[in-house]
C-alpha positions as CSV (number, residue, x, y, z in Angstrom):
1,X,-126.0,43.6,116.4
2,X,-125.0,46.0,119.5
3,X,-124.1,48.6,116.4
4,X,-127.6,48.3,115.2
5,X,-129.0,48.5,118.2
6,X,-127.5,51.9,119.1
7,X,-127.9,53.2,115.7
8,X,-131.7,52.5,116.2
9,X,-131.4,54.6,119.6
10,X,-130.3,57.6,118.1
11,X,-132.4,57.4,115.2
12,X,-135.4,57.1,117.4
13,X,-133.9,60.1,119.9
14,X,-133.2,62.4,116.1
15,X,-137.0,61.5,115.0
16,X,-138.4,62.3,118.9
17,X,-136.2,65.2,118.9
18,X,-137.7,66.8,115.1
19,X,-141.3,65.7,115.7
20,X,-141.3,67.7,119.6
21,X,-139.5,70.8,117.5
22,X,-141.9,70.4,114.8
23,X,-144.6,70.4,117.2
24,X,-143.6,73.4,119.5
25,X,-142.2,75.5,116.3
26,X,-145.9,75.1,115.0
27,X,-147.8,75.8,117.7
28,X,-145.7,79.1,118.9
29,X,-144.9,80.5,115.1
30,X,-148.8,80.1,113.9
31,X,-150.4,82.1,116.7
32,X,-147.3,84.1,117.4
33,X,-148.0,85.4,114.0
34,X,-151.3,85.5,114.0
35,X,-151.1,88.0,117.2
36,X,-148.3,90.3,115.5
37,X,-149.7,90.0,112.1
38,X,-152.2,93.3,111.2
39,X,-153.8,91.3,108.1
40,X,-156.4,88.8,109.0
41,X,-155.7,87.0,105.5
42,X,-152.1,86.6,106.6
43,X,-151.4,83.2,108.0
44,X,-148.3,81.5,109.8
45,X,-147.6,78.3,108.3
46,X,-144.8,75.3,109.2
47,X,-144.0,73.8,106.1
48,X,-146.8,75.2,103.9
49,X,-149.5,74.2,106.3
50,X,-151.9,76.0,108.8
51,X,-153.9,74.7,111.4
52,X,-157.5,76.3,111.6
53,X,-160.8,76.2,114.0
54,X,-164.6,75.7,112.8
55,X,-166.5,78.5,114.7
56,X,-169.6,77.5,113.0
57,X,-172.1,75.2,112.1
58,X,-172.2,76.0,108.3
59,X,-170.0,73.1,107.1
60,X,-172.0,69.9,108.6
61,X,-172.1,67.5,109.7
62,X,-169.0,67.2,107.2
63,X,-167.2,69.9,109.9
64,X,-168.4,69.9,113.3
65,X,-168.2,73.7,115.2
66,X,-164.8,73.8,116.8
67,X,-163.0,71.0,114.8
68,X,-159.4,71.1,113.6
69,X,-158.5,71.6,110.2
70,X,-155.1,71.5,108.6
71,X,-154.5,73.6,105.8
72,X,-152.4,73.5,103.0
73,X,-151.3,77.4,101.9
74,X,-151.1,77.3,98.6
75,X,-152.5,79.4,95.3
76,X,-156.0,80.0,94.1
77,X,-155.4,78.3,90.7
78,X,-154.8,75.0,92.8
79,X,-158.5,75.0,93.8
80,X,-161.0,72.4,92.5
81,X,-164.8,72.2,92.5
82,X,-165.2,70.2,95.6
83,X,-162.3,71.5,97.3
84,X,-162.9,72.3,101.0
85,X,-161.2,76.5,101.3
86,X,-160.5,78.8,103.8
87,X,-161.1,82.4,102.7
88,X,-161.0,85.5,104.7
89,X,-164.7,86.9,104.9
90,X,-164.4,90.8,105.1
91,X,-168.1,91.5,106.2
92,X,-167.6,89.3,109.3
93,X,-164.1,90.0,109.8
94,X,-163.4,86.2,110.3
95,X,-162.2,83.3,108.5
96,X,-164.5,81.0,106.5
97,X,-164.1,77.2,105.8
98,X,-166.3,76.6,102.8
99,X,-167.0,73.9,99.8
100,X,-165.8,75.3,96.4
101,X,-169.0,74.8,94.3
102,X,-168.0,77.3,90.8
103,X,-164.8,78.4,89.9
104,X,-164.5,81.1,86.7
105,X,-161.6,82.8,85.9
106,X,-158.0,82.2,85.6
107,X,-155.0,83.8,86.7
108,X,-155.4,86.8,88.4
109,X,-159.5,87.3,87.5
110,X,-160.2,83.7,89.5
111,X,-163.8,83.7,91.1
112,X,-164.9,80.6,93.5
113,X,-168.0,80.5,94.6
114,X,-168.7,78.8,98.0
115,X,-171.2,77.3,99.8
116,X,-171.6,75.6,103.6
117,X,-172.1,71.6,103.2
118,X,-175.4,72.9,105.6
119,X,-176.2,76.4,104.1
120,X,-179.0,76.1,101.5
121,X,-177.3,79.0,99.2
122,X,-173.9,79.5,98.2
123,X,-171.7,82.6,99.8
124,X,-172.6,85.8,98.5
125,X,-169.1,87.0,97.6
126,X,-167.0,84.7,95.4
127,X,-163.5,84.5,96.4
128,X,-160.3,85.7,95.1
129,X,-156.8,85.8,95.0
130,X,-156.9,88.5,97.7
131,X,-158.9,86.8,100.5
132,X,-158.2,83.4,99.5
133,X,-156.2,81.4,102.2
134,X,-155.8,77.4,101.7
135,X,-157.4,74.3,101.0
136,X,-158.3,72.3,103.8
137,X,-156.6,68.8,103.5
138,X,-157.4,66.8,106.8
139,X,-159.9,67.9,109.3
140,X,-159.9,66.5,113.2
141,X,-163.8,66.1,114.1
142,X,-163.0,64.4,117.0
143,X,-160.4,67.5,117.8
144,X,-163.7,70.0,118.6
145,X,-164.0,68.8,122.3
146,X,-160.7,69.5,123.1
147,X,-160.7,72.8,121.0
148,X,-163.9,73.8,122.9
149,X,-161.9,73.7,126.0
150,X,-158.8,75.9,124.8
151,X,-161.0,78.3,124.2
152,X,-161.4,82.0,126.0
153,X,-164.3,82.0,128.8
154,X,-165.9,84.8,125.9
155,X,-165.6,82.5,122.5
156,X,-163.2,85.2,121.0
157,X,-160.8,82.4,120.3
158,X,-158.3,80.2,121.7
159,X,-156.3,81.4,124.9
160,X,-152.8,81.4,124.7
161,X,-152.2,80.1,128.0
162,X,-154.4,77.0,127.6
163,X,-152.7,76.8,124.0
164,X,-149.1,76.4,125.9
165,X,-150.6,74.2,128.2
166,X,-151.9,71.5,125.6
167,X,-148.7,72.3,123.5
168,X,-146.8,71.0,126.6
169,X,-149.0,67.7,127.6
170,X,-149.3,67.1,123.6
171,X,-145.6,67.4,123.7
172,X,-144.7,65.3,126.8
173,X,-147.6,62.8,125.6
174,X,-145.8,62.0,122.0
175,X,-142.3,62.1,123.6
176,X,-143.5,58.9,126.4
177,X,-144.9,57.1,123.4
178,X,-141.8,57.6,121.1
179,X,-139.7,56.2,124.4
180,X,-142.4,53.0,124.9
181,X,-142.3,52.4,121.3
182,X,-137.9,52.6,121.7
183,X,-138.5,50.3,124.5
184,X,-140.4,47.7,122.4
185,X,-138.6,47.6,119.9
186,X,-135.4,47.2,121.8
187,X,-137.3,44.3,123.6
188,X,-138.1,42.5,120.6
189,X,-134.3,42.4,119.6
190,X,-133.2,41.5,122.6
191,X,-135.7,38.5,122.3
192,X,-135.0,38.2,118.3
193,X,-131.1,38.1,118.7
194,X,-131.3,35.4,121.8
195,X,-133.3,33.0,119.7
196,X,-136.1,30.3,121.4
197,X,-133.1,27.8,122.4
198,X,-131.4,30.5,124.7
């Protein structure tokens, strides 16, 4: 039982140890890149994925302004009518988190129109292979708070020392609940192997 019990502390310590990295490598590589990278279609990703921010209204109430969306990097031909995109919007040099409502095309000629859950007419431009970015998988609502208050005093977008700040606390937060959760489950064998008559 002492073998098991030690092999469960280091599994827990390896699985702490990955999920901090994880965290940190995410957080530093997406806007590290984003700073460095001249194209505003080019996006940092940690295993396929990409975390972006709501700056507008256009998507609710399915996506409140400043929520957190994680998205999936992947090719245009992946897309589905329904499918929540991000696309690269050229006219207002931002990125756009949109409903696929059409898509025409395939391969290389593939046109999606999108629309807002909240807009009463669908974009203008359809998007392609070229400005296309992800589809978004899970979005945090309850994230846009929180996200409100990394953001510049100006609204240009989130600060990077805030960003290290809540990267740090996140970071320290998930590591004491990975040791109380240890700790529990140590307790409970402790308890388990003694037995009630002990």
């Amino acid at each position: 039982m002492d073998g098991f019990i030690n092999f469960l502390k280091k599994a827990v310590d390896v699985v702490l140890a990955v999920a901090l990295l994880a965290m940190a490598a995410s957080v530093i590589i997406t806007y590290a890149a984003k700073a460095r990278s001249g194209s505003k279609t080019a996006q940092a990703s940690v295993f396929g994925y990409t975390p972006t921010v709501t700056l507008t209204g256009s998507m609710l109430p399915t996506i409140r302004i400043n929520a957190l969306s994680i998205v999936k990097c992947c090719d245009i031909s992946d897309v589905r009518t329904g499918d929540i995109i991000v696309f690269y919007n050229a006219q207002r040099d931002m990125n756009i988190i949109h409903r696929a409502v059409e898509i025409t095309g395939e391969g290389d000629d593939i046109r999606i129109v999108t629309k807002g859950d909240n807009n009463a007419a669908a974009d203008g431009d359809p998007v392609t292979r070229s400005n296309f970015i992800g589809i978004a998988k899970v979005t945090f609502n309850r994230a846009a708070p929180i996200v409100e208050k990394l953001l510049r005093e100006d609204g240009s977008g989130l600060d990077p020392v805030k960003m290290f700040i809540a990267a740090v606390a996140l970071c320290l937060a998930v590591f004491a609940a990975m040791e109380l959760i240890k700790w529990l489950i140590l307790l409970l064998l402790r308890l388990f192997r003694s037995g009630p008559g002990e």
